[in-house]
N, C-alpha and C positions, 0 to 999 in steps of 0.2 A: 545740474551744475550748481555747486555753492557758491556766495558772496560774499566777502570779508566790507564789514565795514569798517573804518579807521575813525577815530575821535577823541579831539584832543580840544582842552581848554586851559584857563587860567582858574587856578583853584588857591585860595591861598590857606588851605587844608581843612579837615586833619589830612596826615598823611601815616603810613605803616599799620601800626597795630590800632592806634586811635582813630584811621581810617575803617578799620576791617570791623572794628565794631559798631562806629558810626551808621557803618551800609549794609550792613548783613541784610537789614529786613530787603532792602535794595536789589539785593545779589537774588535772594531768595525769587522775587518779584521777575525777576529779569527770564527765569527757567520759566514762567511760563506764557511767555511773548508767544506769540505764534511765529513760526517757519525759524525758532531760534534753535542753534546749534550749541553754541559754547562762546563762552568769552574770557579774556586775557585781559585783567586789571591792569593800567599804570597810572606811572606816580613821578615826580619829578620834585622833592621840595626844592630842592637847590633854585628851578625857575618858575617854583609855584603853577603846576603841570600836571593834570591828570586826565585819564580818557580811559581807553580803552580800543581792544582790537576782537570785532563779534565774527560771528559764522553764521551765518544763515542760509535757509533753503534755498532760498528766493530775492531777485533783486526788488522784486515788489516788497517782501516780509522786511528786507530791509530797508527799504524807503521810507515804511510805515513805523517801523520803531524809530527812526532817525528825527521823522516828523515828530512825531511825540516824546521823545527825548530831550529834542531841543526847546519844546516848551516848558515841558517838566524843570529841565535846567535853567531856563528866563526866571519862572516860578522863585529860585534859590537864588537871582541875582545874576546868575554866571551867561553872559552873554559872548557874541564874539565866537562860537563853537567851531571850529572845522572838523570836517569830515569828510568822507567820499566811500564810494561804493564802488567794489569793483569784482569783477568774476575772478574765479579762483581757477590754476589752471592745472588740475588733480594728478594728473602724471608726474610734473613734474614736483610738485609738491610733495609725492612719495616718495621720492629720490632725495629729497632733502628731509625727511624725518618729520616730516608734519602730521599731525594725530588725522588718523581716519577720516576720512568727511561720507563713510555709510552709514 
């Protein structure tokens, strides 16, 4: 079973195209997390807002990148992070168009 994790904070940017080049090396970095899946950038300038939505193999694989995330993140200032872990439920998730999780 896979794990989506959720995480969102308060960023007060870059955000779009001055994001995407800002974090490339970031993005890059992220592919080779252990038990990592994929991930879905977001961005909110309007309430200064950015996170992300991962997939992972494992609720432990996500545990471990969240732990280390949110310090990475104190590191830059940005405190305050939420997030949550939660199991993915693949059936139904097919049925609504969600990318493969084999």
């Amino acid at each position: 079973m896979a794990y989506v994790l959720q995480v969102d904070f308060t960023m007060n940017g870059p955000f779009g195209d001055e994001m995407a080049a800002a974090f490339s090396g970031l993005a890059q970095s992220i592919n080779e997390e252990e038990g990592f899946m994929w991930k879905i950038w977001t961005e909110s300038p309007e309430t200064n807002e950015a996170g992300g939505i991962y997939i992972f193999e494992t609720k432990e694989t996500a545990q471990k990148y969240l732990d280390m995330h949110t310090k990475r993140l104190a590191g830059f200032g940005i405190t305050g992070v939420n997030a949550k872990i939660m199991a993915i439920n693949p059936k139904l998730s097919d049925i609504t168009k969600a990318p493969s999780l084999k």
